[in-house]
C-alpha beads as a LAMMPS data file, in Angstrom:
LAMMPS data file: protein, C-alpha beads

356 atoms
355 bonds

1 atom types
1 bond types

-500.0 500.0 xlo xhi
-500.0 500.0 ylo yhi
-500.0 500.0 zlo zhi

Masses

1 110.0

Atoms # bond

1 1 1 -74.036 -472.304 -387.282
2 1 1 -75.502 -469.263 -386.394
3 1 1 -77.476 -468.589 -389.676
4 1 1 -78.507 -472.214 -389.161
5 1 1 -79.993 -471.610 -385.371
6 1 1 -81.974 -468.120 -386.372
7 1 1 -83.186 -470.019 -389.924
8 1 1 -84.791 -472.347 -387.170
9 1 1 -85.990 -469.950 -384.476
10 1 1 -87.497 -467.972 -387.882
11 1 1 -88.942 -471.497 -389.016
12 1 1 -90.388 -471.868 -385.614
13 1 1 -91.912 -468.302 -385.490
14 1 1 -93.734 -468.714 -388.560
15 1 1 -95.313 -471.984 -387.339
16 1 1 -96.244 -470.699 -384.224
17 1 1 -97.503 -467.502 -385.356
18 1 1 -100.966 -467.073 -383.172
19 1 1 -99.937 -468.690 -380.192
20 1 1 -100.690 -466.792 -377.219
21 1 1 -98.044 -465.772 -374.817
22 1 1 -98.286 -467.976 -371.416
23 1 1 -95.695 -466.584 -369.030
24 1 1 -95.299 -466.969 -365.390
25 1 1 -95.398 -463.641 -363.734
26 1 1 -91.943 -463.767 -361.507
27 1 1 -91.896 -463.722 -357.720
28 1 1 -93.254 -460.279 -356.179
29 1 1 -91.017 -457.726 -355.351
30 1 1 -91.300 -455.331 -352.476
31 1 1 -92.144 -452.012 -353.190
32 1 1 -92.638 -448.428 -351.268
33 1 1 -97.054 -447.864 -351.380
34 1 1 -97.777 -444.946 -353.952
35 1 1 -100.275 -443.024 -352.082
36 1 1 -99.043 -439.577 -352.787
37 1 1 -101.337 -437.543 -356.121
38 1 1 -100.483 -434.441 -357.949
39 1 1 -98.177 -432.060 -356.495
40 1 1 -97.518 -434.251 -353.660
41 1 1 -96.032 -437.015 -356.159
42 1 1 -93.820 -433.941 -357.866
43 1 1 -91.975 -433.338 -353.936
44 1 1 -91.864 -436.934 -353.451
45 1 1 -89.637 -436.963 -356.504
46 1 1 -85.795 -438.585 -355.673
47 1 1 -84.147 -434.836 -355.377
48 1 1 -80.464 -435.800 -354.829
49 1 1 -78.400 -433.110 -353.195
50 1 1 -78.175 -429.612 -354.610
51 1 1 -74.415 -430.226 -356.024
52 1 1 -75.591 -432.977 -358.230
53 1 1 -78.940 -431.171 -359.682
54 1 1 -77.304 -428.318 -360.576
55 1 1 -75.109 -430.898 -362.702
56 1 1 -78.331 -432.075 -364.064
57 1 1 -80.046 -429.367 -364.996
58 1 1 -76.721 -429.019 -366.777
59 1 1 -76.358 -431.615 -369.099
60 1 1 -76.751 -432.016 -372.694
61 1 1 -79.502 -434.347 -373.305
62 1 1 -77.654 -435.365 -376.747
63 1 1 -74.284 -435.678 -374.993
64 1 1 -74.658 -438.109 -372.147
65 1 1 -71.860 -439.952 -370.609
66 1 1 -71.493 -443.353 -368.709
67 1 1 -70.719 -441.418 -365.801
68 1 1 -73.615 -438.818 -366.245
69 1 1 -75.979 -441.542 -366.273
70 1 1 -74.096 -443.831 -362.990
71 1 1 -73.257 -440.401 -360.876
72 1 1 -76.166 -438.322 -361.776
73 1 1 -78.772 -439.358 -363.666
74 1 1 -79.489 -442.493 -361.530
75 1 1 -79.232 -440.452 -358.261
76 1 1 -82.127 -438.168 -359.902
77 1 1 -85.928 -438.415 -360.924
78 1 1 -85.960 -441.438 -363.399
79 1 1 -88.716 -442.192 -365.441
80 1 1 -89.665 -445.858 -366.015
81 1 1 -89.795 -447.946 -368.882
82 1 1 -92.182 -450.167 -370.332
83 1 1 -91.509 -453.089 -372.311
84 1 1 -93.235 -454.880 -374.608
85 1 1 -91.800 -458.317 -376.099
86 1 1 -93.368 -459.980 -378.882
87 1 1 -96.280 -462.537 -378.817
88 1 1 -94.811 -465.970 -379.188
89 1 1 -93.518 -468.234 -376.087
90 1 1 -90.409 -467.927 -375.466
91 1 1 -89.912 -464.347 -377.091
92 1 1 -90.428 -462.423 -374.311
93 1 1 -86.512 -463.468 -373.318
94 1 1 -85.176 -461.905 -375.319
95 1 1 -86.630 -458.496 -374.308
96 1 1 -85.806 -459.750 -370.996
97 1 1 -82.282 -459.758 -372.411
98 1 1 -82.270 -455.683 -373.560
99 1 1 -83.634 -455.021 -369.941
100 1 1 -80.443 -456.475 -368.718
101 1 1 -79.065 -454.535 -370.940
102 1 1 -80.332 -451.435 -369.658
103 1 1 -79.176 -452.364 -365.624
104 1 1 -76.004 -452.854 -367.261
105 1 1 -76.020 -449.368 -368.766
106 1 1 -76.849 -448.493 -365.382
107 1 1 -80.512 -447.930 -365.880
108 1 1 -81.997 -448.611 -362.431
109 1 1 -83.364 -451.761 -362.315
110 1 1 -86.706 -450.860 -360.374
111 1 1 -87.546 -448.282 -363.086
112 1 1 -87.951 -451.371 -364.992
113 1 1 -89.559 -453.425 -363.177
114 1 1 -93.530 -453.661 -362.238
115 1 1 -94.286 -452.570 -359.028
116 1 1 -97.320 -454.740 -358.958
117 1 1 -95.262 -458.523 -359.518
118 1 1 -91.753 -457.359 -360.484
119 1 1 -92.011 -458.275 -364.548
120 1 1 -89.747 -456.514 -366.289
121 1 1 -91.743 -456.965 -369.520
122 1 1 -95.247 -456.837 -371.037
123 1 1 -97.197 -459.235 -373.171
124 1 1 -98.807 -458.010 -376.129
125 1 1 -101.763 -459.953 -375.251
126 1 1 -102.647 -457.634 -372.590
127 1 1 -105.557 -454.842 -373.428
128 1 1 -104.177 -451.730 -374.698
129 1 1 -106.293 -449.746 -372.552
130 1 1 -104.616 -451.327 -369.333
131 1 1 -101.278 -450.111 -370.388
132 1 1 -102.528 -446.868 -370.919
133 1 1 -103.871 -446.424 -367.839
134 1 1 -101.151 -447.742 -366.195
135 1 1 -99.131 -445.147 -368.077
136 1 1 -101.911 -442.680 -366.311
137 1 1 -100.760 -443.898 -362.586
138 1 1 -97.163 -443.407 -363.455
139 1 1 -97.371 -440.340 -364.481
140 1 1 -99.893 -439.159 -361.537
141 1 1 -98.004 -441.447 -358.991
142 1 1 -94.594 -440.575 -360.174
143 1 1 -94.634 -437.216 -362.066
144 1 1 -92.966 -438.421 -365.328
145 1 1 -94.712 -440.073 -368.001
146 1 1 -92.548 -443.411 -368.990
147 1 1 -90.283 -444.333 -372.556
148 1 1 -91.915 -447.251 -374.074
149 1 1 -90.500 -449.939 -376.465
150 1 1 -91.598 -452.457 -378.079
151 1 1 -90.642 -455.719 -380.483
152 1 1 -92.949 -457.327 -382.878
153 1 1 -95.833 -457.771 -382.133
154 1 1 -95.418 -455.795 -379.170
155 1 1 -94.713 -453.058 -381.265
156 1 1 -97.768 -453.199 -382.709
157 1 1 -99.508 -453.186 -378.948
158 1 1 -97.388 -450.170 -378.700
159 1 1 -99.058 -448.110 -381.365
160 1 1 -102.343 -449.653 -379.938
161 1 1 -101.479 -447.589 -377.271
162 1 1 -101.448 -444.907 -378.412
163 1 1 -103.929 -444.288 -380.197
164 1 1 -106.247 -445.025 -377.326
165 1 1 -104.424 -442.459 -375.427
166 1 1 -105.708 -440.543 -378.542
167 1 1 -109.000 -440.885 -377.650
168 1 1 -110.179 -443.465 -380.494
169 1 1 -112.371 -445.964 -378.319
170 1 1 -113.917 -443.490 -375.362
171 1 1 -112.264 -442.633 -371.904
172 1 1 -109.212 -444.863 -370.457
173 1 1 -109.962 -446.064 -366.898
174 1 1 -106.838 -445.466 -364.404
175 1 1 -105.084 -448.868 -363.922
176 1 1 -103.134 -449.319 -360.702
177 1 1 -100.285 -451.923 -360.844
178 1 1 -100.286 -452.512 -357.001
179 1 1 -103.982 -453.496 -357.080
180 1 1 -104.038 -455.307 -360.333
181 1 1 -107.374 -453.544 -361.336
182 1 1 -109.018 -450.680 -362.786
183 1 1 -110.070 -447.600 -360.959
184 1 1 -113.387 -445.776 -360.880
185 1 1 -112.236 -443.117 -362.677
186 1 1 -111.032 -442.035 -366.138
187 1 1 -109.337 -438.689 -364.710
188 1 1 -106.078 -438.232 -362.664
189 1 1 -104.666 -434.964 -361.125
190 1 1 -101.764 -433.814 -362.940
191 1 1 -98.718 -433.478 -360.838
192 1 1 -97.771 -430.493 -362.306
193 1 1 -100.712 -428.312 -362.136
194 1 1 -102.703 -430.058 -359.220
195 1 1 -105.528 -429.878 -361.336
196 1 1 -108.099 -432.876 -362.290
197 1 1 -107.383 -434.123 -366.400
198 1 1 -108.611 -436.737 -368.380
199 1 1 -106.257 -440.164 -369.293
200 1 1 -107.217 -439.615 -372.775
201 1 1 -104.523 -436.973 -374.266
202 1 1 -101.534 -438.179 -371.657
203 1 1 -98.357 -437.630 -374.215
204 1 1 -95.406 -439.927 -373.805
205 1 1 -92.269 -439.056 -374.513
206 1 1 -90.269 -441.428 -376.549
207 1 1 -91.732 -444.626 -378.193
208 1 1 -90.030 -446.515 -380.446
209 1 1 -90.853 -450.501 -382.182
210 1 1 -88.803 -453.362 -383.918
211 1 1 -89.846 -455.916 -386.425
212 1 1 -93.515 -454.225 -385.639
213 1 1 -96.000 -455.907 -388.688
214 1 1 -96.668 -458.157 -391.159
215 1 1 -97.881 -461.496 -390.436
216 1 1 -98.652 -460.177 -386.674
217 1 1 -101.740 -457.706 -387.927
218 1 1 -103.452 -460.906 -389.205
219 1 1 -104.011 -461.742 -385.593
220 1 1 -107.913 -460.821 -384.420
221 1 1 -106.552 -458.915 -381.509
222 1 1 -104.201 -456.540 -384.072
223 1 1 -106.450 -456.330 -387.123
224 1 1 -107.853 -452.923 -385.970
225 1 1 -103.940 -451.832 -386.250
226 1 1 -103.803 -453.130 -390.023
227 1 1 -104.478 -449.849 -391.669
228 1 1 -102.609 -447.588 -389.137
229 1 1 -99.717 -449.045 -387.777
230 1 1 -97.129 -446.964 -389.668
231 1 1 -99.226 -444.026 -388.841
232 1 1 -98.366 -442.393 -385.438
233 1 1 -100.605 -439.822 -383.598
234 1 1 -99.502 -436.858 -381.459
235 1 1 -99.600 -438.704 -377.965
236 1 1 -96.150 -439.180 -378.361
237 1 1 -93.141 -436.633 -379.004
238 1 1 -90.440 -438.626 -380.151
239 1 1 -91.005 -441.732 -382.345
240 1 1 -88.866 -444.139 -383.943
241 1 1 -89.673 -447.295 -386.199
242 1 1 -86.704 -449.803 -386.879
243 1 1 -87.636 -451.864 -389.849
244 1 1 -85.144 -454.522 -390.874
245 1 1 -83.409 -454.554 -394.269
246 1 1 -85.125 -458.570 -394.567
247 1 1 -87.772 -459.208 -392.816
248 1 1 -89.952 -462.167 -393.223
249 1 1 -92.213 -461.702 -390.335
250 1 1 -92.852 -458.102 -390.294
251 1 1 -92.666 -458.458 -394.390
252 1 1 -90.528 -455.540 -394.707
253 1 1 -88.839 -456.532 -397.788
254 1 1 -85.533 -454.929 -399.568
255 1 1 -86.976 -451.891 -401.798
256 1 1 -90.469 -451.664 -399.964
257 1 1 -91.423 -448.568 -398.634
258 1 1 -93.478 -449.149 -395.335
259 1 1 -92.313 -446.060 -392.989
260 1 1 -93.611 -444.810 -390.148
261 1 1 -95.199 -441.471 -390.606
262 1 1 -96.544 -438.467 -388.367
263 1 1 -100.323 -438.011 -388.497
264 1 1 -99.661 -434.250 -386.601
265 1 1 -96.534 -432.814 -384.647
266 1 1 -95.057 -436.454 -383.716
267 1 1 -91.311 -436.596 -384.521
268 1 1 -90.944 -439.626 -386.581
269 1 1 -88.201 -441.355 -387.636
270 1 1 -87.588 -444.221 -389.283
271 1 1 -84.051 -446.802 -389.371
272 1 1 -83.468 -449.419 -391.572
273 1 1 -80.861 -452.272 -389.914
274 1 1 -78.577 -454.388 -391.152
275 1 1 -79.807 -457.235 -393.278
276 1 1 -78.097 -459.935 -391.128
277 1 1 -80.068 -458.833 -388.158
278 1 1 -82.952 -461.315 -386.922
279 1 1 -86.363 -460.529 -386.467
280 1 1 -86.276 -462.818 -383.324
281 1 1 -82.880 -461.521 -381.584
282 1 1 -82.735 -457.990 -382.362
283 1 1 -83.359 -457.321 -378.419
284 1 1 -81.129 -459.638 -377.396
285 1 1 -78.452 -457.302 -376.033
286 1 1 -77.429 -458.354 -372.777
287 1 1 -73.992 -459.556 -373.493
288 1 1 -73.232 -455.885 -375.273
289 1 1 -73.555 -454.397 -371.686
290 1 1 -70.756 -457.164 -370.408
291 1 1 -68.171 -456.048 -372.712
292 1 1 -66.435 -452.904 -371.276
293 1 1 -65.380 -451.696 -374.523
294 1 1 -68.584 -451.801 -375.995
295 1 1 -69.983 -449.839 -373.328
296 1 1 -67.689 -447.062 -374.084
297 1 1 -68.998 -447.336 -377.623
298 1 1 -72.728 -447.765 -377.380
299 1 1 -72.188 -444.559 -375.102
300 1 1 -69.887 -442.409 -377.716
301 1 1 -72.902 -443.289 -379.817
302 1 1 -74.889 -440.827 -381.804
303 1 1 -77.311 -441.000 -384.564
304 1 1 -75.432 -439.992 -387.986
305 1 1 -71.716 -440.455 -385.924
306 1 1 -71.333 -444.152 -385.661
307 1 1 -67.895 -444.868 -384.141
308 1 1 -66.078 -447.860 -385.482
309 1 1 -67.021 -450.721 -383.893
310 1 1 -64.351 -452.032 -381.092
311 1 1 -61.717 -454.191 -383.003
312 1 1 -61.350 -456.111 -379.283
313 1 1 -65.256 -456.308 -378.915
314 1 1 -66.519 -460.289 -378.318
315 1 1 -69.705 -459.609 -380.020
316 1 1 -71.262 -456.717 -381.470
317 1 1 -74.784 -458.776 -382.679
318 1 1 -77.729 -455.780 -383.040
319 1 1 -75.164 -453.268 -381.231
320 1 1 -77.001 -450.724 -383.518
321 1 1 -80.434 -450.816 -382.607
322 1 1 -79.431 -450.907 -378.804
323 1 1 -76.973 -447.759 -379.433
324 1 1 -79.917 -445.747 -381.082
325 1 1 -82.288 -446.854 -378.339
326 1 1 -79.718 -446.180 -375.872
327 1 1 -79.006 -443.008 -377.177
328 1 1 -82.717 -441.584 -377.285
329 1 1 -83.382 -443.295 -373.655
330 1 1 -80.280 -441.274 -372.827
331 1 1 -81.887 -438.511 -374.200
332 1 1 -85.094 -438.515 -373.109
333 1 1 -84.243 -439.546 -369.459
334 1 1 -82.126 -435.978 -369.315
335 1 1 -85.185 -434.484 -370.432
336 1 1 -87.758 -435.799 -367.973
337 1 1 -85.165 -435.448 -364.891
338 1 1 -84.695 -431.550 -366.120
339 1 1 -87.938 -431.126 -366.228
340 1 1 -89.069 -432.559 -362.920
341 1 1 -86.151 -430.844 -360.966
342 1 1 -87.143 -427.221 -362.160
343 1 1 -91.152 -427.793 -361.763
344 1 1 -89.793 -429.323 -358.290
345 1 1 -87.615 -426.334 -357.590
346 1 1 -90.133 -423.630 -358.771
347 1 1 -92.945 -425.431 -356.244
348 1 1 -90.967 -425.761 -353.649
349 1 1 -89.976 -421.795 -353.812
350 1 1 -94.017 -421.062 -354.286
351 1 1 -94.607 -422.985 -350.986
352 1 1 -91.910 -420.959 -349.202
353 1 1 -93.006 -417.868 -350.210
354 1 1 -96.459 -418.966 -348.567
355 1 1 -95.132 -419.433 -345.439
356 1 1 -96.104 -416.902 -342.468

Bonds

1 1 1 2
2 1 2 3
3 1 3 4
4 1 4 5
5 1 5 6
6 1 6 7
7 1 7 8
8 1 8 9
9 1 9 10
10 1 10 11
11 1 11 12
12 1 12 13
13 1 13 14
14 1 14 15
15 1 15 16
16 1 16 17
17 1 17 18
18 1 18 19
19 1 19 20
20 1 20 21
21 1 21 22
22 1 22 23
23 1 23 24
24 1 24 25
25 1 25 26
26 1 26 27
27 1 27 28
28 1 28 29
29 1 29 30
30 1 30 31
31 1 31 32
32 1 32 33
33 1 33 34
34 1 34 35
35 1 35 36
36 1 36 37
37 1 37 38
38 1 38 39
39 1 39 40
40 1 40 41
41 1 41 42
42 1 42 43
43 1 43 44
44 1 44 45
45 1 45 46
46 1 46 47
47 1 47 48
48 1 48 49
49 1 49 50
50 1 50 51
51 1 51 52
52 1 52 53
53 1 53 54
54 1 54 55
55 1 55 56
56 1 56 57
57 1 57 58
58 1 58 59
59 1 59 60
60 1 60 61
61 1 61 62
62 1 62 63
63 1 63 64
64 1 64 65
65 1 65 66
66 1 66 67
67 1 67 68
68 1 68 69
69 1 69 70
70 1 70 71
71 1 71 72
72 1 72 73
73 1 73 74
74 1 74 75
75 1 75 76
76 1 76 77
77 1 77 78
78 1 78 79
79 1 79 80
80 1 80 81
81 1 81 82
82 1 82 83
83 1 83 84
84 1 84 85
85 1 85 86
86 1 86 87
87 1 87 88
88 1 88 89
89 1 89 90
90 1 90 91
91 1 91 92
92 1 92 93
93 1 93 94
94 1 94 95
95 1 95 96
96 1 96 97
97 1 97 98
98 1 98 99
99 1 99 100
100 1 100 101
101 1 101 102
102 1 102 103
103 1 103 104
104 1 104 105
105 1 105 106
106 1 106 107
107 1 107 108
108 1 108 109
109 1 109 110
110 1 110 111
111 1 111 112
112 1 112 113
113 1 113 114
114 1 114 115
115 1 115 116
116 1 116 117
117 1 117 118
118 1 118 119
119 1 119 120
120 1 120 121
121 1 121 122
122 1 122 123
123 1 123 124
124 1 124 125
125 1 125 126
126 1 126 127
127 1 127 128
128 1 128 129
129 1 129 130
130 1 130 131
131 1 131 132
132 1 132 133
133 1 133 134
134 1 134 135
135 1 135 136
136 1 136 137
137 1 137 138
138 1 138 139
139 1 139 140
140 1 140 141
141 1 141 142
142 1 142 143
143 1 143 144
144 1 144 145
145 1 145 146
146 1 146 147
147 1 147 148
148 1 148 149
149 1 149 150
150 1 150 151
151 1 151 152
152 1 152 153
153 1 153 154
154 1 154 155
155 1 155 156
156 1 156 157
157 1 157 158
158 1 158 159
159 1 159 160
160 1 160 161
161 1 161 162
162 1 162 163
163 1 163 164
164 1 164 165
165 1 165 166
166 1 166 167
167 1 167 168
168 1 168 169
169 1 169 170
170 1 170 171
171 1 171 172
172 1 172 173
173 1 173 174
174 1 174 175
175 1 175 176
176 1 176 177
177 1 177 178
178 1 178 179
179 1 179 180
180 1 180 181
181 1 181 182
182 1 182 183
183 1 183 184
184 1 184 185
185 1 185 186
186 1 186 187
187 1 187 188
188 1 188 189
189 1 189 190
190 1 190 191
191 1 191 192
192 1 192 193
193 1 193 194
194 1 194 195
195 1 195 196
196 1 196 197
197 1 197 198
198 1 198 199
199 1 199 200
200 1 200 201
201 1 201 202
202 1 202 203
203 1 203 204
204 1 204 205
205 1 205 206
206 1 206 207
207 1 207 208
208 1 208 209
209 1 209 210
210 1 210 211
211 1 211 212
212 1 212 213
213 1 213 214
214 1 214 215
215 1 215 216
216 1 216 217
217 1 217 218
218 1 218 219
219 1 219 220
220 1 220 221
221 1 221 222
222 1 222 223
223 1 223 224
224 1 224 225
225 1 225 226
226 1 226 227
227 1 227 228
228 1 228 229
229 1 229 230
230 1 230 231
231 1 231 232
232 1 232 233
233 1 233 234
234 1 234 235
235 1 235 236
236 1 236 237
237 1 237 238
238 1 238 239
239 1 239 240
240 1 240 241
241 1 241 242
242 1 242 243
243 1 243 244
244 1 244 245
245 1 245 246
246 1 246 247
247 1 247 248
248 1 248 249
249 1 249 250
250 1 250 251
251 1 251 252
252 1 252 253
253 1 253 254
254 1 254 255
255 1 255 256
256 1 256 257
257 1 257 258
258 1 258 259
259 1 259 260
260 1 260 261
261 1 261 262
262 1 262 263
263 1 263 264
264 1 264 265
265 1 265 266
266 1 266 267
267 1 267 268
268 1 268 269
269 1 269 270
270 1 270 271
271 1 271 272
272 1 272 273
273 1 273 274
274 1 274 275
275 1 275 276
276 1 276 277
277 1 277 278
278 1 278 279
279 1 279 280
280 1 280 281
281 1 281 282
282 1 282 283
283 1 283 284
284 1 284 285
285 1 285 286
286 1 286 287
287 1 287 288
288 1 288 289
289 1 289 290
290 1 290 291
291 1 291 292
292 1 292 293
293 1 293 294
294 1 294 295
295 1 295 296
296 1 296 297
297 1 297 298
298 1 298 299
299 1 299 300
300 1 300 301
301 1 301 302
302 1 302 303
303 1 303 304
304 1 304 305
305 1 305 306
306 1 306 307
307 1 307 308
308 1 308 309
309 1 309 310
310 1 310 311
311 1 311 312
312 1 312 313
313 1 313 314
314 1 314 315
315 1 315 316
316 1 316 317
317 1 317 318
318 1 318 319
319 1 319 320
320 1 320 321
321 1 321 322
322 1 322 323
323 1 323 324
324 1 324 325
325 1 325 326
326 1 326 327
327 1 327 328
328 1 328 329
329 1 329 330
330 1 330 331
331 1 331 332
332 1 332 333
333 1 333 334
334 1 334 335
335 1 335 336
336 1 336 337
337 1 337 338
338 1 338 339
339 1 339 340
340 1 340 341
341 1 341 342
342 1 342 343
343 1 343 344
344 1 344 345
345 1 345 346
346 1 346 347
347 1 347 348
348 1 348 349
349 1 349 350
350 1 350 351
351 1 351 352
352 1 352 353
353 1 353 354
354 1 354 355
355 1 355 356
């Protein structure tokens, strides 16, 4: 039955293919006014009590536990993530499914959310340049740059993204969520250094796409992408491609080689998943974060040491692309608290020192 149901959603997909995505943006949710820039945004950072970032600044980004991430790395500077689902109505559920996921990990829920109208995901329809510079007012707002993933077609957005970030079409107005519209102004000051930079050049720090290609670049908003998809500049650090073993839509086929590749320094990495996994539902994830004992294994998860799967587990459907994203959002998330904590600490002494 459930061969039959994805053979149908796949059937679907393919006849759809083109459609735009026509979503109603939820109800808007309240959120604090951003007003602070540059060094200002680094002390506004959450700075939870000395105890628990000096546990922080301890851990092992590679060696996170469930209650690292509920006692301490929630409590701490988190960096937000942006979604993007694929392109064709309803889709876009079931990335709303792996953010549920991610509150159920104990990701906090606001880091996901837009602080404009409260989506929790992004449509691939939107113009790359928007989401980078509303990657620009995160980072200038907030003082950490955010993760981004994305799933078909919004995968494809994702690379988009970065290669305008790049520089390839000209300077990147700032785009402020809480406004809904561009800025006057393609610079930002950088909340580490209180000095004036450019949007173009902004480096994320982990990226990583599903399903991304195929029948998708044929699209007249992705066929600049058709030549340089698997090809992934320097304006990210850490990059990973998940291709599935069959994939009609994305046309990733058993024995073709289509890998993502670094154009520069990017670390690149590509994952091939399990044939039976759906180019539809590989985000759909939700119910793994329900299951206590899949919890303790997406969390014991690390790439290259795969656990056995729980025998007690009531589904483990794509419990491998959300451990290796879980694992590197894990990761990263360490990373970008560490490093906002120390630059935080390290200001914070400077100013003191100033004092009469």
């Amino acid at each position: 039955m459930r061969l039959a149901l994805r053979a149908a959603a796949l059937a679907l997909w393919l006849v759809l293919a083109g459609c735009a995505t026509v979503v109603a943006p939820p109800a808007p949710t309240a959120v604090e006014a951003a007003s602070k820039t540059g060094t200002q945004a680094l002390l506004a950072t959450p700075a939870p009590d000395a105890q628990i970032q000096a546990r922080i600044l301890a851990l092992d980004p590679s060696q996170v536990s469930d209650s690292d991430v509920r006692q301490l790395l929630a409590a701490g500077p988190t960096p937000r993530i942006v979604l993007l689902h694929g392109g064709i109505y309803p889709v876009h559920l079931v990335m709303e499914s792996f953010a549920r996921f991610l509150v159920g990990m104990g990701y906090p829920e606001a880091r996901l959310r837009h602080p404009g109208d409260g989506r929790r995901t992004h449509s691939p329809y939107e113009p790359s340049p928007q989401i980078a510079g509303l990657l620009a007012w995160y980072y200038e707002h907030e003082a950490m740059m955010p993760m981004m993933i994305g799933h078909s077609q919004g995968g494809i957005q994702l690379v988009k993204v970065l290669y305008d970030l790049a520089g390839d079409d000209g300077p990147i107005p700032v785009w402020n969520p809480l406004s809904g519209h561009a800025e006057p102004r393609t610079h930002i000051v950088d909340p580490f250094t209180g000095a004036e930079r450019p949007v173009v050049g902004l480096e994320v720090g982990y990226a990583s796409v599903v399903g991304s290609g195929g029948a998708a670049l044929m699209l007249p908003n992705q066929w600049s992408m058709a030549r340089r998809l698997r090809a992934i500049p320097d304006t990210v650090d850490d990059f990973t491609g998940y291709m599935l073993a069959l994939d009609l839509v994305a046309w990733d086929l058993p024995g073709a080689s289509k890998h993502y590749r670094a154009t520069g320094k990017a670390v690149v990495r590509n994952v091939e998943l399990p044939i039976e996994y759906s180019h539809v539902f590989v985000p759909s994830t939700s119910h793994l974060a329900r299951d206590p004992a899949m919890r303790a294994w997406l969390n014991a998860y690390a790439p290259g040491q795969v656990p056995p799967l729980p025998a007690g587990a009531a589904s483990t459907d794509n419990s491998l692309w959300a451990a290796d994203v879980w694992f590197h959002i894990k990761k990263h998330w360490v990373l970008e608290a560490q490093k906002v904590l120390r630059a935080r600490q390290a200001l914070m002494a400077t100013q003191a020192l100033r004092q009469p």
